[in-house]
C-alpha positions as CSV (number, residue, x, y, z in Angstrom):
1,X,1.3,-8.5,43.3
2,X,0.0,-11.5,41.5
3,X,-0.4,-9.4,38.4
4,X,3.3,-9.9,37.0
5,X,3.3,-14.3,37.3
6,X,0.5,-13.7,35.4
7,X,1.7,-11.8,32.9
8,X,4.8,-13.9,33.0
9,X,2.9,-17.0,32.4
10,X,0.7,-15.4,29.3
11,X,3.9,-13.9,27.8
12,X,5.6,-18.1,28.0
13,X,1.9,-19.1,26.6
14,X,1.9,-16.0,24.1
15,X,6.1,-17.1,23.1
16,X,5.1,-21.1,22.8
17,X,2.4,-20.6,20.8
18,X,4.4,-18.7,18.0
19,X,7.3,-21.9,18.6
20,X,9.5,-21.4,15.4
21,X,7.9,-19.3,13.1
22,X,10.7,-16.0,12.5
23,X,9.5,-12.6,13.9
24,X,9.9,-11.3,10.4
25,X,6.9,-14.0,9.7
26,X,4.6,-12.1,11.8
27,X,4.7,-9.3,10.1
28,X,3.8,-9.1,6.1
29,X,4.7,-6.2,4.2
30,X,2.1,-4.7,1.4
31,X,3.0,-5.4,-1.8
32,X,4.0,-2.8,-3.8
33,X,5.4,-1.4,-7.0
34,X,7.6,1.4,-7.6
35,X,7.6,3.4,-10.9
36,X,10.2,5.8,-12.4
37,X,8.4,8.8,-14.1
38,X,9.2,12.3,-14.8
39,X,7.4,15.0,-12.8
40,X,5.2,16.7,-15.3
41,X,3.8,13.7,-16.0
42,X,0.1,13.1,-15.8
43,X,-1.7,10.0,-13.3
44,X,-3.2,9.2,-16.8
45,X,0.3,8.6,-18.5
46,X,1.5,6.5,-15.2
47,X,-2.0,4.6,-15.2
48,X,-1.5,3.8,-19.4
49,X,2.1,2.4,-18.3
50,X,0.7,0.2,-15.3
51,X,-2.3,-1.3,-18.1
52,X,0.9,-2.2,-20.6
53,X,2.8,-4.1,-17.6
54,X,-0.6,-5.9,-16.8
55,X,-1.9,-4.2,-14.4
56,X,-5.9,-3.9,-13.8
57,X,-8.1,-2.2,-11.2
58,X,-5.7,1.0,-11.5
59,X,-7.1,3.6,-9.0
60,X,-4.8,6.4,-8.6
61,X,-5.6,9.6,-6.4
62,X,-5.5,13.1,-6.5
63,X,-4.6,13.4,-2.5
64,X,-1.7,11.2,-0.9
65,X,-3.0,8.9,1.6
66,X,-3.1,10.0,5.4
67,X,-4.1,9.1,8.6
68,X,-7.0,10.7,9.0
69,X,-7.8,9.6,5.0
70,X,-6.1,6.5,4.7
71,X,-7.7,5.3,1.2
72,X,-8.8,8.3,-0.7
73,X,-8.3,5.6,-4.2
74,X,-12.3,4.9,-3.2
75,X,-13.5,8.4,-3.4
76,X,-14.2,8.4,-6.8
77,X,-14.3,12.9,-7.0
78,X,-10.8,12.2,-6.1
79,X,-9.7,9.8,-8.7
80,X,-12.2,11.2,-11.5
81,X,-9.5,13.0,-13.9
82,X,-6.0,11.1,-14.3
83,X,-5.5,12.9,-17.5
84,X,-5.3,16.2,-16.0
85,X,-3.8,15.0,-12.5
86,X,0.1,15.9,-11.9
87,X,1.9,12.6,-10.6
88,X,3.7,13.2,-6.9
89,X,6.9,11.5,-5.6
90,X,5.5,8.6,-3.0
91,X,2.2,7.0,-3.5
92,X,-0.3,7.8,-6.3
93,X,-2.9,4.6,-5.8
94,X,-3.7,0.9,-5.8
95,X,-3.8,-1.2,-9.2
96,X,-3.9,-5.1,-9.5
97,X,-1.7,-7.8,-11.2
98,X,-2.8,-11.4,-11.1
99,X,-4.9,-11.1,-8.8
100,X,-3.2,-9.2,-5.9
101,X,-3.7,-5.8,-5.1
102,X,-0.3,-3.4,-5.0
103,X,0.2,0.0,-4.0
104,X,1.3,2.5,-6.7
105,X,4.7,4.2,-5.5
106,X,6.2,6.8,-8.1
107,X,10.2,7.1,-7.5
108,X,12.4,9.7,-9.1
């Protein structure tokens, strides 16, 4: 039964070492950038709009993302043909603006 002070104890060491810093400061979101497109549209016409805003080191996907395939943007079979690829609501890939890398979200 000396298990829980010690749990205790690490959870007080585990809460003073954060101090003051907010919970939502633990946490940091993925930047990301939503685009408004028609469906119909090709992953060739949303990548030629990302390159007009700035955007570099645009990788968009055939698949969605998934757990078991979490960045299918670096299989290159799957991002070979933008030109012919249909876009889909929800994430299409990765590009980069200044430096930082955002995820590619396509609204409606």
């Amino acid at each position: 039964m000396k298990l829980l002070p010690a749990l205790s104890l690490t959870a007080l060491a585990l809460c003073s070492a954060v101090g003051g810093v907010q919970a939502s400061e633990l946490f940091s979101r993925t930047p990301e950038v939503h685009v408004a497109l028609p469906l119909g549209s090709t992953q060739g016409q949303l990548a030629a709009m990302l390159s007009k805003q700035g955007y570099d080191g645009i990788r968009l996907s055939a698949v969605a993302a998934t757990p078991a395939n979490p960045h299918p943007e670096t299989n290159t079979s799957l991002t070979a043909h933008p030109e012919q690829t249909p876009l889909r609501l929800g994430w299409n890939g990765v590009a980069s603006k200044n430096g930082q890398q955002v995820q590619v979200y396509v609204d409606n």
